[in-house]
C-alpha positions in Angstrom: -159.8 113.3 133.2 -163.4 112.7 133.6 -163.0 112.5 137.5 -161.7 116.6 136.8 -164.5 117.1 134.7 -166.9 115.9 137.5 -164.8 118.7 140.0 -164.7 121.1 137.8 -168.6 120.8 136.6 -170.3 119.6 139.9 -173.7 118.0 139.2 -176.8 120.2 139.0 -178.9 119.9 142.1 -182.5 118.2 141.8 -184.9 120.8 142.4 -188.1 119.2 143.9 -190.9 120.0 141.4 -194.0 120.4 143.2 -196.7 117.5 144.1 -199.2 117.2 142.0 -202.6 117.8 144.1 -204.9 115.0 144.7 -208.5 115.1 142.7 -209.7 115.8 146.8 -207.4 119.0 147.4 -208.5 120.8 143.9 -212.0 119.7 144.6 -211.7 121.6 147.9 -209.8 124.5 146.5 -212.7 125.0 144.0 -215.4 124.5 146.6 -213.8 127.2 148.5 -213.3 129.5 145.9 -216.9 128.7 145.2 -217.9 129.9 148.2 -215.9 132.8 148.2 -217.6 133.9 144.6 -220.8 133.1 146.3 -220.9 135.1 149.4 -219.5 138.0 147.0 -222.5 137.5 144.9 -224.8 137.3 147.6 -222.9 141.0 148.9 -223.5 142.3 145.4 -227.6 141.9 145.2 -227.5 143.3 148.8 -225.9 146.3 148.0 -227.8 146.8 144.6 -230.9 146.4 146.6 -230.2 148.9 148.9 -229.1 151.3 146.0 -232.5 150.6 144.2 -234.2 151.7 147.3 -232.3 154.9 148.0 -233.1 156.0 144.5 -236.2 155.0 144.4 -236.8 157.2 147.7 -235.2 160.2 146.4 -237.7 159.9 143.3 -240.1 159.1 145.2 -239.3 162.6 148.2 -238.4 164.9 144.8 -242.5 164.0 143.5 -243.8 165.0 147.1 -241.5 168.3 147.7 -243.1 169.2 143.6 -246.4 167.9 144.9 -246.3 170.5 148.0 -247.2 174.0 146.3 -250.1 172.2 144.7 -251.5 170.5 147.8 -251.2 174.0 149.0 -253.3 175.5 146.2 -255.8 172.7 146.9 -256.5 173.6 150.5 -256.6 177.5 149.4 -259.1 176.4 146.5 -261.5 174.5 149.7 -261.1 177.3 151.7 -262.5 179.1 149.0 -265.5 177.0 148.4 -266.8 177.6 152.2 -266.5 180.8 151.8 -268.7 181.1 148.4 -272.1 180.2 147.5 -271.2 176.7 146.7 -273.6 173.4 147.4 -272.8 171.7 150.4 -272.3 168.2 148.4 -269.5 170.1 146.2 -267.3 170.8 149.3 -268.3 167.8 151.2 -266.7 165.9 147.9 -263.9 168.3 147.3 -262.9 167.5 151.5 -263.0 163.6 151.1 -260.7 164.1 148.0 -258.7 166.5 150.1 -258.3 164.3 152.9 -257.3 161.0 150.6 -254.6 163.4 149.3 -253.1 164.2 152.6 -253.7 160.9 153.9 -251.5 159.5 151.0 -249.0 161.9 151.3 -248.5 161.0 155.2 -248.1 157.4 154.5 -245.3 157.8 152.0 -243.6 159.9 154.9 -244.6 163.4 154.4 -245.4 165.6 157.8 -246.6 169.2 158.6 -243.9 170.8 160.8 -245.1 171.3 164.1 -246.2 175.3 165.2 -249.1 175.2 167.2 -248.0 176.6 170.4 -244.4 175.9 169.8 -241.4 177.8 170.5 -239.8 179.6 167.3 -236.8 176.9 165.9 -234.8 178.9 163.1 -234.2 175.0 161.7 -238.0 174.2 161.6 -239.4 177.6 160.8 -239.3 180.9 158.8 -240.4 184.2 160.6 -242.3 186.1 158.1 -243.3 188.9 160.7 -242.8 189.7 164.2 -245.5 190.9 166.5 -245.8 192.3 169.9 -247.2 190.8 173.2 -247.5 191.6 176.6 -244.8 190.7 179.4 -247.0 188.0 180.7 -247.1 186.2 177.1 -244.1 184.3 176.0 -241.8 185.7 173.6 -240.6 184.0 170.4 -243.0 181.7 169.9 -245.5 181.0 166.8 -248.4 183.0 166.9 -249.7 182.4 163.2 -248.8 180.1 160.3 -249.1 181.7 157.0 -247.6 178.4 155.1 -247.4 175.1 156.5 -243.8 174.0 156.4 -243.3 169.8 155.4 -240.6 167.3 155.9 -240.1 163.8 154.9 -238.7 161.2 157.1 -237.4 163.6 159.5 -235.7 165.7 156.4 -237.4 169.7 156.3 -238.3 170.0 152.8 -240.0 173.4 153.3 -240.0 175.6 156.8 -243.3 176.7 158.5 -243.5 180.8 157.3 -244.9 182.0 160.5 -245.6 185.3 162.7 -243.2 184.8 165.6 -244.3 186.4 169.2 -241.7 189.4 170.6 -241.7 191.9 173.8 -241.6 195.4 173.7 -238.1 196.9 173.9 -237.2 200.5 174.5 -235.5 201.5 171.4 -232.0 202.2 171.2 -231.6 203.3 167.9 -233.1 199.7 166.4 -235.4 199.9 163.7 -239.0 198.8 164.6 -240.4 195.4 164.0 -236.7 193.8 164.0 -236.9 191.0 166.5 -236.0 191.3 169.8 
């Protein structure tokens, strides 16, 4: 009988529990993971770096684009002062502040968009007016600026408001002064 209870009941297979590791392999797998944990680290201040400076020029473009109508009213203000009966020494000081402004402005990125004897770019500028020339002058280009236009970094924070150059069309039922 206890040969048929072997038969009947066969012996459970050995399962092969698994090797312990050796001090050496989990000192390896934890220098690995180590790394691992490191070079994610090291991702993590890039990337937070980069995101401080990003915001950190938005600020700092959003305080120049604000800073625009002023500098404006500043150069209207000089203009002014040459004009008037005003000491020489009182606009010589108002220019050398005026000039440290700008100067200031263009280092942290800020640049007049270019007009002078430029063709008119719809992306770049803002006709304001449109005035005649003859056939031997070119047409739609920039004959005045009324407001200096601005962009940062190569990003147009304000279009040039200029006078754009046209020729003379017969009229065919157009209104005048739309360009041509």
């Amino acid at each position: 009988m206890s040969n048929d209870r072997h038969a009947e009941n066969p012996a459970p297979e050995k399962k092969e529990l698994p090797k312990e590791k050796s001090a050496e392999e989990c000192a390896q797998e934890y220098l690995t993971r180590l790394k691992y944990l490191a070079a994610e680290f090291d991702n993590y201040k890039k990337q937070m770096a980069k995101e401080k400076e990003n915001w950190m020029n938005a600020g700092q473009t959003q305080l120049i684009a604000e800073l625009i109508p002023t500098l404006d009213e500043f150069d209207a203000a000089l203009e002014s002062m040459k004009k008037a009966p005003v000491s020489n020494e009182a606009v010589a000081g108002v220019e050398i502040v005026q000039k440290n402004m700008h100067r200031m402005l263009r280092e942290k990125g800020l640049k007049q968009v270019e007009t002078h004897g430029k063709r008119f770019d719809p992306h770049q500028h803002e006709a304001i007016a449109y005035e005649a020339v003859g056939e031997q002058e070119p047409a739609n280009h920039i004959l005045r600026v009324i407001q200096t236009g601005y962009e940062i970094n190569g990003i147009l924070i304000r279009p040039a408001q200029v006078v754009v150059s046209k020729h003379n069309a017969p009229e065919k039922g157009g209104k005048k002064g739309e360009p041509p």
